[in-house]
C-alpha positions in Angstrom: -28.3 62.5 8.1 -24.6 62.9 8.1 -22.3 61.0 10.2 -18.9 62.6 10.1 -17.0 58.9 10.9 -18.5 57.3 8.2 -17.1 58.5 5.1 -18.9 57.4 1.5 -16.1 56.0 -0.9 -15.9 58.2 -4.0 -17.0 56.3 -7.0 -14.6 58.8 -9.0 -11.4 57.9 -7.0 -8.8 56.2 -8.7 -8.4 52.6 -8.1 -5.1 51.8 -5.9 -3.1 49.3 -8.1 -1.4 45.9 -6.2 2.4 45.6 -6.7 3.8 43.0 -8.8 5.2 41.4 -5.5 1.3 41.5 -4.0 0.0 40.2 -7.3 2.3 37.4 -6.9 2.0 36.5 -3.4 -1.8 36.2 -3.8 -1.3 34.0 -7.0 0.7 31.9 -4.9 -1.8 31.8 -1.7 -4.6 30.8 -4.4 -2.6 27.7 -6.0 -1.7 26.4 -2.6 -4.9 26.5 -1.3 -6.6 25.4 -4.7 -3.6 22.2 -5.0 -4.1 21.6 -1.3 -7.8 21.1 -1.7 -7.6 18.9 -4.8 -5.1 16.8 -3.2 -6.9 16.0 -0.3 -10.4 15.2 -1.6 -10.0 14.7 -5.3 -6.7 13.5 -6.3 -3.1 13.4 -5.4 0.4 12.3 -7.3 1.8 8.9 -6.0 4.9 7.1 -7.3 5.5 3.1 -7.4 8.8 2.9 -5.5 9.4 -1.1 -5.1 8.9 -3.6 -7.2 6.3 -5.5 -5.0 3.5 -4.9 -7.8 5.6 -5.7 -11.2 4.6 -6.2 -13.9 1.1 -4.9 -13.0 3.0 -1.6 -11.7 6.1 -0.8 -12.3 8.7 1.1 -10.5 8.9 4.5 -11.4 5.4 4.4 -12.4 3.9 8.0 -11.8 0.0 7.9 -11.4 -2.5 9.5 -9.6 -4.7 7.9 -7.0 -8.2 8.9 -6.9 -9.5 10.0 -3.4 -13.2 9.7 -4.7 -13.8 6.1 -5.4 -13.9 5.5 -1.9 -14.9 9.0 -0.7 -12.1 11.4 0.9 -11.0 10.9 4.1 -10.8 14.3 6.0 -7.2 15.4 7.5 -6.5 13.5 11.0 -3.3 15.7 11.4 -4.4 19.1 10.0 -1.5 21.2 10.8 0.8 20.0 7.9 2.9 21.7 5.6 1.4 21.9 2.2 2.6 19.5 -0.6 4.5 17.2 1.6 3.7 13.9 3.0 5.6 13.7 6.5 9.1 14.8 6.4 10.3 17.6 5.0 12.9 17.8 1.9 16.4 19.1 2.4 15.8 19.9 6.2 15.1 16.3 6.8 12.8 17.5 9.6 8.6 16.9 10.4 6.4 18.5 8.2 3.7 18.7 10.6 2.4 19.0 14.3 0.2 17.2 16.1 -1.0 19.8 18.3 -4.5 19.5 17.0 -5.8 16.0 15.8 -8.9 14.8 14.2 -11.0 11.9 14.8 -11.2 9.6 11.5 -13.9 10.7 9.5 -14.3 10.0 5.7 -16.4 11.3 2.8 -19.5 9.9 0.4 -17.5 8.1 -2.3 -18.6 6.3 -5.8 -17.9 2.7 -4.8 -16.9 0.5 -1.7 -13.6 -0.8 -1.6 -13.9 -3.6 -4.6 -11.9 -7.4 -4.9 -8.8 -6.6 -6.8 -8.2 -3.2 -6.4 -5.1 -1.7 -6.7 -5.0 0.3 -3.3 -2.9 3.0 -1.9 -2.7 3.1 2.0 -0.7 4.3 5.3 1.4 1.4 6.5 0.0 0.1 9.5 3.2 -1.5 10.7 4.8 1.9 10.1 5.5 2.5 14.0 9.5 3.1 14.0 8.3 7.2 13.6 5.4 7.3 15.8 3.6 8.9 13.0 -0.3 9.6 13.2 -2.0 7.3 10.6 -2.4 9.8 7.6 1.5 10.6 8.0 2.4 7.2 7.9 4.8 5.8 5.0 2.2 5.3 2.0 2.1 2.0 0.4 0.0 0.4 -2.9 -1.1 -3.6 -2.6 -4.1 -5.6 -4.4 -6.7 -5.5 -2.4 -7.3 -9.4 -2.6 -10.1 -10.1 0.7 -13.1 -7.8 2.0 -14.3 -7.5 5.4 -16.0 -10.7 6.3 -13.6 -12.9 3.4 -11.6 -15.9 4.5 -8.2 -16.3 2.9 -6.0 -19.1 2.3 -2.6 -20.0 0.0 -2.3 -23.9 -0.4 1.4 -24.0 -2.2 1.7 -20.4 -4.0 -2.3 -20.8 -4.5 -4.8 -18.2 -3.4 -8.3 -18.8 -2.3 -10.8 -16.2 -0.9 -14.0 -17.8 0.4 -13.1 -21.5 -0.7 -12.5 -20.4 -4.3 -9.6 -19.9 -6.4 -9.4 -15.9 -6.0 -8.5 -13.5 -9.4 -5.1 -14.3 -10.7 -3.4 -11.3 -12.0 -2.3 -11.1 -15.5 1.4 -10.6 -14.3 1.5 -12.5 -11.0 5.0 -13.4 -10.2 7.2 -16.0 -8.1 10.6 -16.3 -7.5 12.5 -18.6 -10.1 16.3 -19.8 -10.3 17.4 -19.6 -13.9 20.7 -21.4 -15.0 22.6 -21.9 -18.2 23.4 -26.0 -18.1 25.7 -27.1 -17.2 28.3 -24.2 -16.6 25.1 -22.5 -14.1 25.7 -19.3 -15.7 23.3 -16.2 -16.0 21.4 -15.3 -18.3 22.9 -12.7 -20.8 22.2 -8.7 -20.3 21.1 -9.2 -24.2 19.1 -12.2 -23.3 17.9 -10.4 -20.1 16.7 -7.3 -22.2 15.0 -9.3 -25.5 12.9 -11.1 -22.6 12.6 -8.1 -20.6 13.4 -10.2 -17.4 15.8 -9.0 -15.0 17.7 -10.5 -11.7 15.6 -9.7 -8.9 17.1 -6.6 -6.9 18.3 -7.2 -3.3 19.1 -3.4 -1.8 19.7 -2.6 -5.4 22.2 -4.9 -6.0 21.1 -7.7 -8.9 21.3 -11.4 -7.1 22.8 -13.6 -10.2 20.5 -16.9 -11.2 17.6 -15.2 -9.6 14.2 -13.6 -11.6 10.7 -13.0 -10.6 8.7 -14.1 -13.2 5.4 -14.5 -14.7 3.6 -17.8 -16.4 5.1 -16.3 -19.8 8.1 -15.3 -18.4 9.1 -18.7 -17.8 7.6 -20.2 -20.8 9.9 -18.1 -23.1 12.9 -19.1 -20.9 12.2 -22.3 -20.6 12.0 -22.0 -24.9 15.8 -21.1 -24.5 17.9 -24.1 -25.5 20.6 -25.4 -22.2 18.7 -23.3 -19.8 17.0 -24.8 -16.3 14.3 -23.3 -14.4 13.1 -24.2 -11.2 11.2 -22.3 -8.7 12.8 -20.9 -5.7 11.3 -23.1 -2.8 12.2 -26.4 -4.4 16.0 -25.5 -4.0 18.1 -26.2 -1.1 19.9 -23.8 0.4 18.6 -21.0 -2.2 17.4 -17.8 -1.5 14.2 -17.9 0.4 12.8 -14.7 1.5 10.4 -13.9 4.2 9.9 -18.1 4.2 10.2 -18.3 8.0 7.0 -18.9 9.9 8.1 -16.3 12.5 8.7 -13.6 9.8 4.7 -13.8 8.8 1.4 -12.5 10.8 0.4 -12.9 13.2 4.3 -14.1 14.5 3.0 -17.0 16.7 4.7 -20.2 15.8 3.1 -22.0 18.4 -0.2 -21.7 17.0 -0.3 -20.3 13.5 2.8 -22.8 11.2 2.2 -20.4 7.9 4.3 -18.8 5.6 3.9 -16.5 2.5 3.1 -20.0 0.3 0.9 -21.8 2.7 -1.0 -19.4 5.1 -4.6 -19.5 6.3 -7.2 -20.1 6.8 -7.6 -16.4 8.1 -10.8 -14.4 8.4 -10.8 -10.5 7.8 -12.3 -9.0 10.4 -15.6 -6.5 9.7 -17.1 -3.9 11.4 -20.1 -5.1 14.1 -18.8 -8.4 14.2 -18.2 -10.0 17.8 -15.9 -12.7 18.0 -14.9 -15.3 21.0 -11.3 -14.4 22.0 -9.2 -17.6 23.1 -5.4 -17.5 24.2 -5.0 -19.5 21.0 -6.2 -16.7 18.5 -4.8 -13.8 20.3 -2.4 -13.0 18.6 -4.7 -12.2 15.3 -6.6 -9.9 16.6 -4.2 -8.1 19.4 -3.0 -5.5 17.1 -6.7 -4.5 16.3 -7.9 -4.5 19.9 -4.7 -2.3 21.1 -3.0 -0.4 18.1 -5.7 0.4 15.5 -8.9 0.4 18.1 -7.2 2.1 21.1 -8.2 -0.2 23.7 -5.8 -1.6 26.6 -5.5 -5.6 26.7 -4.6 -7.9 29.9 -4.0 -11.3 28.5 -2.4 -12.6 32.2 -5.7 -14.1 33.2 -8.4 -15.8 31.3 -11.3 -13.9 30.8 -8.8 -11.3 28.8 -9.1 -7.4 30.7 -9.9 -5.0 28.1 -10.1 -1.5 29.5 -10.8 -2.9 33.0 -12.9 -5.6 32.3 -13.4 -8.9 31.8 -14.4 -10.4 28.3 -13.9 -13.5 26.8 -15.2 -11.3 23.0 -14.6 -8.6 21.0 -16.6 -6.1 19.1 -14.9 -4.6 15.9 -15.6 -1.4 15.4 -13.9 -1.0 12.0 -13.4 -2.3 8.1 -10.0 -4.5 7.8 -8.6 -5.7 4.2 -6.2 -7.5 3.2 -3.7 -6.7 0.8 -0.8 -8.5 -1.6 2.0 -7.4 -4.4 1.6 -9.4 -7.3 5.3 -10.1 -7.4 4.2 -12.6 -4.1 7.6 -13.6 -3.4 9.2 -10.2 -3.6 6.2 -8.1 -1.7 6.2 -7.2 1.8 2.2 -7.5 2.6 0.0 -8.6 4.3 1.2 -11.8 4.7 4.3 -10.4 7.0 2.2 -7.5 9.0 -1.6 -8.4 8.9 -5.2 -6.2 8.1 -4.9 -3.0 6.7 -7.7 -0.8 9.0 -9.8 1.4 7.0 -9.0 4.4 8.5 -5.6 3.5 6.7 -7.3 3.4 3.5 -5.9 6.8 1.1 -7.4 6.0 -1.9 -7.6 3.6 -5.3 -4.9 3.7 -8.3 -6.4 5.4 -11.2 -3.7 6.1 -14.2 -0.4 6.8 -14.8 0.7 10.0 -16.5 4.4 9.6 -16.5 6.7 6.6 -16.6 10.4 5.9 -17.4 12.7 2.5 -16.8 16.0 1.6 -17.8 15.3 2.4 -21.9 13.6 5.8 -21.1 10.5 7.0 -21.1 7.2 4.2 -21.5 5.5 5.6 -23.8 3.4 3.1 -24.2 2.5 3.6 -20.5 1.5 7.2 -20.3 -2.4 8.1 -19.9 -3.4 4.8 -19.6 -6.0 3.5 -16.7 -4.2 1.2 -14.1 -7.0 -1.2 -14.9 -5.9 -1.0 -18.7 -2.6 -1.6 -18.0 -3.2 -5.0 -16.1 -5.6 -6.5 -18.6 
């Protein structure tokens, strides 16, 4: 039976060719969408801006963070621009809308969060911008407590459950380093043989001033006429972030810690009710209100939370705790609290490109960030 509007395609026509401006549009529309994909649930580029993580990571460090060791956490701000993170380049404008939002929801992954892993993250502190939590500024840290840990640092010393936590290889502190007896700097020669270098402050070098590891000093120290002392037993030195009111949870009436003695602090896990007190508060405020969504009424005693009255709290998600391992030269958690795990991008996995003041590291390149650090 014929049907005069539907017409059989002739197998002998000739095929219509695309233009080289089609070809190349729909080569184009197939790498975005195949980069977009990878980037979001397998892996995506990441650069070590700060020295917070020296000499573990080091700045201009290129590597890429895997989004599969702890499963792929599905866009909460889907209507992006491809490629880039939150602003865009030259227009200085956003690079997304927030006209649809998604509830945080993440993927199977190979492992759990682990002790000691170098982690990559939205800042949760981030709230200048009003971003959404996957557009926030992204940050990498140690992950040094689990859900459930208790921290504490007894003069520069960490401890995770009572113990003495994992030192890192290339932990640093804060050192003043003096020729004696003019109190002159080290030399740029010196500075380079040792590969030790003033500690930057707005990219400025501070004179006298190094963070440095155990061997660090040691070889210093091997350096006839020279004096080293560490920072905090100076008066009148530079002491950053050493206030109590600069550190979580910012209530000197209750909490007397700073970035060298702080704790004892439990993470909080997912499930677990606590009693909430006028005298703990202020650790757990910022969960209840910013990263949970809840409204808090702290005038009266039971606290109000989202109309009623309770005297505890239910967590309803993973917190860790993160640290640089150049501790006196890392903004952390120390200064800004639990990282949520909805804030939780992905784990370091290796470095493909890296270049410092004498070029290119070769030595650096393809290598595992747990390589690197052992």
């Amino acid at each position: 039976m014929n049907i005069p509007f539907l017409k059989k395609k002739d197998p002998n026509a000739p095929v219509k060719k695309k233009t080289i401006a089609r070809e190349w549009l729909d080569a184009a529309v197939f790498a975005i969408i195949a980069a977009t994909i990878i980037r979001t649930f397998f892996i995506e580029a990441y650069t070590i801006p700060t020295p917070s993580m020296e000499k573990s990571l080091l700045v201009n460090d290129y590597l890429f963070v895997s989004k599969m060791h702890y499963g792929a956490r599905l866009p909460m701000t889907p209507l992006a621009i491809p490629f880039v993170h939150h602003t865009l380049p030259i227009f200085n404008s956003q690079s997304y809308t927030t006209l649809i939002k998604a509830p945080y929801k993440r993927l199977w992954g190979f492992s759990d969060v682990e002790r000691n892993d170098d982690m990559v993250f939205n800042w949760p502190q981030d709230h200048e911008n009003n971003r959404p939590v996957d557009k926030k500024e992204n940050y990498i840290k140690r992950c040094v407590a689990l859900p459930g840990d208790s921290i504490q640092i007894k003069e520069r010393v960490l401890y995770v459950n009572g113990q003495p936590a994992y030192k890192p290889k290339y932990q640093q502190f804060l050192y003043h380093v003096a020729m004696y007896p003019t109190g002159y700097d080290l030399s740029e020669e010196t500075q380079k043989d040792l590969n030790v270098y003033n500690l930057d402050d707005n990219g400025q070098p501070i004179p006298n001033m190094y963070s440095l590891t155990e061997d660090d000093v040691k070889n210093i120290k091997a350096i006839p006429n020279v004096v080293v002392r560490l920072y905090d037993t100076l008066t009148g030195m530079y002491k950053p972030g050493m206030a109590q009111a600069d550190c979580f949870p910012r209530d000197t009436a209750h909490f007397k810690w700073n970035q060298d003695n702080y704790g004892t602090m439990w993470i909080p896990k997912k499930g677990v009710t606590i009693n909430l007190t006028h005298e703990n508060i202020a650790l757990y405020r910022t969960v209840i209100t910013e990263y949970e969504h809840h409204t808090l009424d702290e005038s009266s005693f039971p606290f109000i939370i989202d109309g009623k009255a309770s005297s505890t709290y239910t967590f309803a998600m993973n917190y860790y705790w993160l640290m640089g391992d150049n501790r006196h030269n890392s903004l952390d958690s120390r200064f800004w609290g639990y990282v949520p795990e909805d804030h939780v991008v992905g784990k370091a996995w290796f470095i493909w490109m890296s270049y410092g003041k004498q070029g290119i590291r070769w030595s650096r390149l393809f290598r595992s960030v747990k390589a690197l650090e052992n």
